[in-house]
Structure formats: structure tokens, C-alpha cells
C-alpha positions as CSV (number, residue, x, y, z in Angstrom):
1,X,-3.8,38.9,11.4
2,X,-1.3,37.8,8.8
3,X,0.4,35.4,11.2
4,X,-2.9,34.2,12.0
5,X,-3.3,33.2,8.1
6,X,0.0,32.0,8.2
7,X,-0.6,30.3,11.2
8,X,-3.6,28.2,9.6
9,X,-2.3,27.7,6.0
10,X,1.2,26.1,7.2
11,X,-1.6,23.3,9.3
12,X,-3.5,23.0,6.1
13,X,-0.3,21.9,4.1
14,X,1.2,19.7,6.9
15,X,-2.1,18.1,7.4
16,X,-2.6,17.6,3.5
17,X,1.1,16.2,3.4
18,X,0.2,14.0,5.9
19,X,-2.6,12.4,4.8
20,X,-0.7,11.9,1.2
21,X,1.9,10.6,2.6
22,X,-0.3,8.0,4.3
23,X,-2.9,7.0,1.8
24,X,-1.9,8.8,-1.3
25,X,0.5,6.8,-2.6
26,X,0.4,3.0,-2.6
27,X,3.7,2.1,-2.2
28,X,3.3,4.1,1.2
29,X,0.2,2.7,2.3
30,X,1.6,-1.1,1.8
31,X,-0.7,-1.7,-1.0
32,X,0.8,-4.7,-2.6
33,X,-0.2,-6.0,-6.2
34,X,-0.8,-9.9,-5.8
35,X,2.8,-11.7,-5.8
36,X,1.7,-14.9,-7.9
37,X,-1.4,-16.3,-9.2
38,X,-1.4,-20.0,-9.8
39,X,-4.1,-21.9,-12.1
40,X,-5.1,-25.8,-12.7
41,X,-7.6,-26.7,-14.8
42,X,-9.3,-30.7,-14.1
43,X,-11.0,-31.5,-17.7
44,X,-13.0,-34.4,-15.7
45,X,-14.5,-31.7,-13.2
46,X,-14.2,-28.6,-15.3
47,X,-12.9,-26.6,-12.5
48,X,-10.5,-24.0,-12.7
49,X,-8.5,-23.8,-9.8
50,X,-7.0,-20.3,-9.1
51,X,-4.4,-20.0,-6.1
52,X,-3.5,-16.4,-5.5
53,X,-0.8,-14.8,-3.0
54,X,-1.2,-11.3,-1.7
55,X,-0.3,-10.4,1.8
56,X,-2.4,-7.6,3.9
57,X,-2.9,-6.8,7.3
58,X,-6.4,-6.2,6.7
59,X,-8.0,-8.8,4.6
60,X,-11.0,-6.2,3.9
61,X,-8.9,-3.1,3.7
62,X,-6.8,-4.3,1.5
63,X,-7.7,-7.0,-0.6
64,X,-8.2,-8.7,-4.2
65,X,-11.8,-7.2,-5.3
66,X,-11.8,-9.1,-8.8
67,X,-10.7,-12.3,-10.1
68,X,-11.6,-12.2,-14.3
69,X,-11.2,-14.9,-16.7
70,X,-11.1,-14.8,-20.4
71,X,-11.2,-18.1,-22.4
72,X,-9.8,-17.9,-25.7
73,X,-9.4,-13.7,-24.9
74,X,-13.2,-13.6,-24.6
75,X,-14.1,-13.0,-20.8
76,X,-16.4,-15.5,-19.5
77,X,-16.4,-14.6,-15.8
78,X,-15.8,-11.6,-13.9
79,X,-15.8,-12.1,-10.0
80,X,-15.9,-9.4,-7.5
81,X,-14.9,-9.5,-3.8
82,X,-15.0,-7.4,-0.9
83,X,-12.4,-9.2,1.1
84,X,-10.4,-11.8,1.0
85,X,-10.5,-15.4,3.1
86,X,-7.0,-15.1,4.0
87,X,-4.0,-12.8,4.6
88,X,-1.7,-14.5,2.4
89,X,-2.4,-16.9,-0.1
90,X,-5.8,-18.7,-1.4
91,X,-8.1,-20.0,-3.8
92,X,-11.0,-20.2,-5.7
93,X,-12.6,-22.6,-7.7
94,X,-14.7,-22.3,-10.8
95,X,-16.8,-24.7,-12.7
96,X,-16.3,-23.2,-16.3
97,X,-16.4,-25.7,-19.7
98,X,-12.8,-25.4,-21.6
99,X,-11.1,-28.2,-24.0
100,X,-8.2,-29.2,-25.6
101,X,-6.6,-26.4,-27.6
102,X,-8.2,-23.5,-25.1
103,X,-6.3,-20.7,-23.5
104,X,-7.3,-19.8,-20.0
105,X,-6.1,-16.3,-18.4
106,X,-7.0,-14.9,-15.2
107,X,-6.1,-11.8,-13.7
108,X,-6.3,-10.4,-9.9
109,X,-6.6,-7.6,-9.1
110,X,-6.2,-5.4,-5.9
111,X,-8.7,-3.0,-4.5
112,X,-6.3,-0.4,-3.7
113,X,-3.0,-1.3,-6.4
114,X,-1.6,-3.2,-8.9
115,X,-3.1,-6.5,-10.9
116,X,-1.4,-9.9,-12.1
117,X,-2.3,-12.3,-15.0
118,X,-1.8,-15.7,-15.8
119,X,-2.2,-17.8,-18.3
120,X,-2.9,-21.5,-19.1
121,X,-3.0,-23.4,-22.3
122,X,-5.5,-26.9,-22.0
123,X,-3.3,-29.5,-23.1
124,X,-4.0,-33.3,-24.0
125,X,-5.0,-35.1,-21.1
């Protein structure tokens, strides 16, 4: 009987190792925070052109679930995702009013790990 218990607690804890091993930690699951987020803004448009790199395997496994954007540290747009249109770098574009003087900064962020911001500061045309 003891064995038995043995037996089945000894699974337990290799199973449980395993599955921490695999998805418990991010840096073992190949969860990536984005690797660079680009941004233009066109004054003539008004669109905010965001270019962001993050590399998966599985574009809705993995993926950037939320592109937010603060103007002047006020957020004005909060976007969510549930995938992502490519498997390494892309963009979005958003029609938002900003002038001279403004500071843009978006952050992505990663549905499993890690975020990155940028900023921009509207300049003189």
C-alpha cells in the first residue's frame, strides 16, 4: 500500500514539474517580450504609424494582445488583439489628432510576457 502512495505521488510531482517546466515559466515557453516598437507620426494625415517586432511560432498563441497610446501621458487609445497579422514584424495605423509640442508613447504588449514602450515627441514640420 505505501508503495502504491509512493508510486502515485512521485507521477503527481513529475507530471506537475513537467508541465512548469513547459508553460510555467516564460522564458521556457519562448514567450518573447516585443524586440522593438517603431512609431511615425504624418501631421497632414494624422496617422500614427506603429511598426512592432515580436517573433512567435504561433501568431495566436503567442502574440501582442494590446497596443496603448497615451498623448501627453493621458491614454487616448487602448487596442486589443487576439493575434497578430504576422510572425515577425508589423504595423498598425491610427488616425488620432496630435500637434506640435505633443508627446506620443505607445506600448506593446505580449499576451503571455513582457511589454515595450516608445516614445515620440511631434516636432516642427
Amino acid at each position: 500500500m505505501k508503495n502504491k502512495i509512493f508510486s502515485t505521488s512521485m507521477m503527481f510531482v513529475a507530471l506537475f514539474l513537467s508541465v512548469w517546466v513547459i508553460f510555467g515559466s516564460p522564458e521556457n515557453s519562448y514567450a518573447t517580450p516585443p524586440q522593438d516598437v517603431t512609431v511615425s507620426y504624418d501631421s497632414n494625415s494624422k496617422t500614427l504609424t506603429v511598426t512592432i517586432t515580436h517573433e512567435t511560432a504561433s501568431q495566436s498563441f503567442h502574440y501582442i494582445k494590446e497596443v496603448a497610446i497615451k498623448k501627453n501621458g493621458a491614454i487616448i487609445s487602448n487596442n486589443q488583439y487576439d493575434h497578430q497579422p504576422d510572425a515577425n514584424t508589423f504595423t498598425y495605423t491610427y488616425n488620432l489628432p496630435a500637434t506640435e509640442g505633443d508627446t506620443l508613447e505607445v506600448t506593446a504588449s505580449c499576451n503571455i510576457w513582457g511589454s515595450k514602450t516608445t516614445t515620440l515627441a511631434i516636432a516642427k514640420k
